[in-house]
N, C-alpha and C positions, 0 to 999 in steps of 0.2 A: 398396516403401515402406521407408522408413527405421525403424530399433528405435529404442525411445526408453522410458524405466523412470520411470513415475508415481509422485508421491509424495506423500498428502495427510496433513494433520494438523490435529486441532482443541485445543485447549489446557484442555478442562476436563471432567469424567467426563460431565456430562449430556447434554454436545456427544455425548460418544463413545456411550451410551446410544441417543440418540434419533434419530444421524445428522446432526443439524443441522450444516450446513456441511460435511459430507462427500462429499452428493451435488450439490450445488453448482461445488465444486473440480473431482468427475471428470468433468462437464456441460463445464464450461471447455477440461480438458483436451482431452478429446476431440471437441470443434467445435475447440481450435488443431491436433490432430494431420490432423483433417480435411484442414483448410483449408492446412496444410503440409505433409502430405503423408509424415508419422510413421506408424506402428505401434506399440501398448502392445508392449512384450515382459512384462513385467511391471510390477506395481501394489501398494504398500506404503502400509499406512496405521498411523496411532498417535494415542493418547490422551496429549498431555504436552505441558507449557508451554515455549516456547521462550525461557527466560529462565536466566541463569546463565550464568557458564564452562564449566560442566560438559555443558551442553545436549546435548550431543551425545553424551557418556556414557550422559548417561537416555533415549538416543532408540533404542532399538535396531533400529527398523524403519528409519528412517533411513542407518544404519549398513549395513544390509542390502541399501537399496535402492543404497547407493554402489557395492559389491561387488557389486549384479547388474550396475550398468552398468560396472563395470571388466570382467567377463566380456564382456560384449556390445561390450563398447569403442564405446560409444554415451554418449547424454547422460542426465541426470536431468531430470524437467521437472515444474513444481508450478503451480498454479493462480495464485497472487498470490506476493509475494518475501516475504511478513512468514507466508508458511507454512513456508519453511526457519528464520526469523530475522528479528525486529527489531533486533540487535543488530550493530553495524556487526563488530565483533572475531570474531562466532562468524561473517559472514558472510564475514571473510577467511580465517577457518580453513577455513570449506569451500573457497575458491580453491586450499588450500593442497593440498587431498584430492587435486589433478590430476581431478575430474571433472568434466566439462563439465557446466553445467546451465543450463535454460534458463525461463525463466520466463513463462507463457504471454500471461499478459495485456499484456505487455512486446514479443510479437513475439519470433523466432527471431531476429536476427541485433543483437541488445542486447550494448553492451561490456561484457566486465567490469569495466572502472572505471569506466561508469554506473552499475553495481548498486551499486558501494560507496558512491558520492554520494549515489543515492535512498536507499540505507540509510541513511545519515547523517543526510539532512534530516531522514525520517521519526522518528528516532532522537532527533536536537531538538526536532522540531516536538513528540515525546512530552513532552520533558525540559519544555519550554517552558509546555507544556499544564499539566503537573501542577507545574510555579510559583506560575503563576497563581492555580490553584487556590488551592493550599494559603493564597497570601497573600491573597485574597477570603475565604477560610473564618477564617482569621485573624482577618481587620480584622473579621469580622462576628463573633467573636468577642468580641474588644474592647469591641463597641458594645455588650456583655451577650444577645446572640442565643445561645440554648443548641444545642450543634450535636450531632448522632450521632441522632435521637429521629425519631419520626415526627412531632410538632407542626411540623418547619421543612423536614418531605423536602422538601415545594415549591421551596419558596427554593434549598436546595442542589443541586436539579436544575438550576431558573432559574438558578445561580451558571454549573452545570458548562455549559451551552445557551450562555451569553453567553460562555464562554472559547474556546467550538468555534468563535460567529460570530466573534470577534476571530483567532483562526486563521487561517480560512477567507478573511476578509480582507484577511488580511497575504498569503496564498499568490497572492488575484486580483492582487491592485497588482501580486506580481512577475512573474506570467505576461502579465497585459495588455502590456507595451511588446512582449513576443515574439511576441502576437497583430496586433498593431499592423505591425510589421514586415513579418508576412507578409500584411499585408491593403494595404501600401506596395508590396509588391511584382507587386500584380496579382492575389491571391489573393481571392476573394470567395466570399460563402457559407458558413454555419454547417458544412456539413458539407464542403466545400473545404479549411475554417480547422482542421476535426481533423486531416484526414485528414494535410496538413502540420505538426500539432504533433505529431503521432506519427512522423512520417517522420526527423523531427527529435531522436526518443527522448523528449522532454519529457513527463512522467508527469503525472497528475492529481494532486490535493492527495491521495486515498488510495492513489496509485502505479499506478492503473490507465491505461487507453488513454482517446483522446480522442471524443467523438462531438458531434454537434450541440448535444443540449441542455447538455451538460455546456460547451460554449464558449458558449452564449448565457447560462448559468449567473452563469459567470467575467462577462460584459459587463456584465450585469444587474447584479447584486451590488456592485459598483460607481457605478453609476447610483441605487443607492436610495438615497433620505433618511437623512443620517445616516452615509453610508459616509465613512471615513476620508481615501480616495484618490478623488474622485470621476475618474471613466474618462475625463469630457473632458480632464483633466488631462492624459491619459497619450499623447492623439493626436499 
């Protein structure tokens, strides 16, 4: 089997405390190394946000685990891409490190200039998200809504709820014509239609892999009352 150096990270002390999301990440890993046919040689983990230029300064498990796999002259591989970095700059610094890494939910033979795209989108789609916001919390400002208290949490959840579906929406409309395509070309079935948008590299709206529900998701979503782009549109 091939050596391959684990690397997981949660970005806030109570994550690091209580495990949350750490045995998650090594659960991932180790069904991809399974299923491809890897070996841990070694496993680094850290408490520390992935944000900043310096990210990588404050990371020193990180750092560590780069330096196991230059010795192994192997890869690094991490459960999701937004556990090295959300950040499109820190994630061409690591290309620059010369270590190969690979990212599991993405599949073993992912290009490096896809990862920079999905970093990117993800990286808007962030920017995007927290526009929104701010200019909904705003106008509702305006209108004399007192915001930061617990009288209006509801509402400012309701705000953040309705920016996710308008997200999530903009992301269906642009994947349906790609779904569409492949269902032109002979392709049929929910779980036909993933297996080809993954084959394809096309990542889900949180950067993961494709499966059944999550393409009937995409169809669906579209289809409902109210949807922006209704999907017959897009046939």
């Amino acid at each position: 089997m091939k050596p391959i150096v684990a690397y997981f990270r949660v970005s806030t002390r109570q994550q690091g405390k209580s495990g949350l999301g750490i045995d998650a990440q090594r659960a991932a890993v180790v069904s991809f190394c399974q299923v491809h046919g890897f070996a841990v040689a070694a496993e680094f983990q850290e408490v520390e946000t992935g944000k900043g230029a310096d990210a990588l300064e404050r990371r020193p498990q990180l750092v560590a685990a780069l330096a196991a796999a230059k010795r192994t002259r192997c890869s690094v591989v991490v459960a999701k891409l937004d556990r090295l970095s959300r950040d499109v700059a820190f994630i061409s610094g690591m290309m620059a490190q010369r270590v190969p890494f690979i990212v599991a939910d993405m599949g073993p033979d992912v290009d490096p200039f896809m990862l920079h795209i999905y970093a990117a989108l993800a990286e808007k789609e962030r920017a995007l998200i927290s526009e929104r916001t701010r200019a909904a919390l705003a106008e509702r400002k305006a209108q004399g809504a007192t915001l930061g208290n617990r009288t209006n949490l509801a509402e400012a959840r309701e705000i953040g709820r309705a920016t996710l579906r308008r997200g999530a929406d903009t992301f269906a409309a642009n994947v349906l014509p790609i779904i569409r395509e492949i269902q032109a070309s002979g392709v049929t079935g929910l779980a036909a239609i993933a297996d080809a948008l993954n084959a394809r590299g096309v990542a889900t709206a949180r950067g993961g892999r494709w499966h059944a529900a999550t393409v009937r998701a995409a169809i669906t979503r579209l289809d409902a009352p109210g949807s922006p782009v209704p999907s017959a549109s897009l046939r």
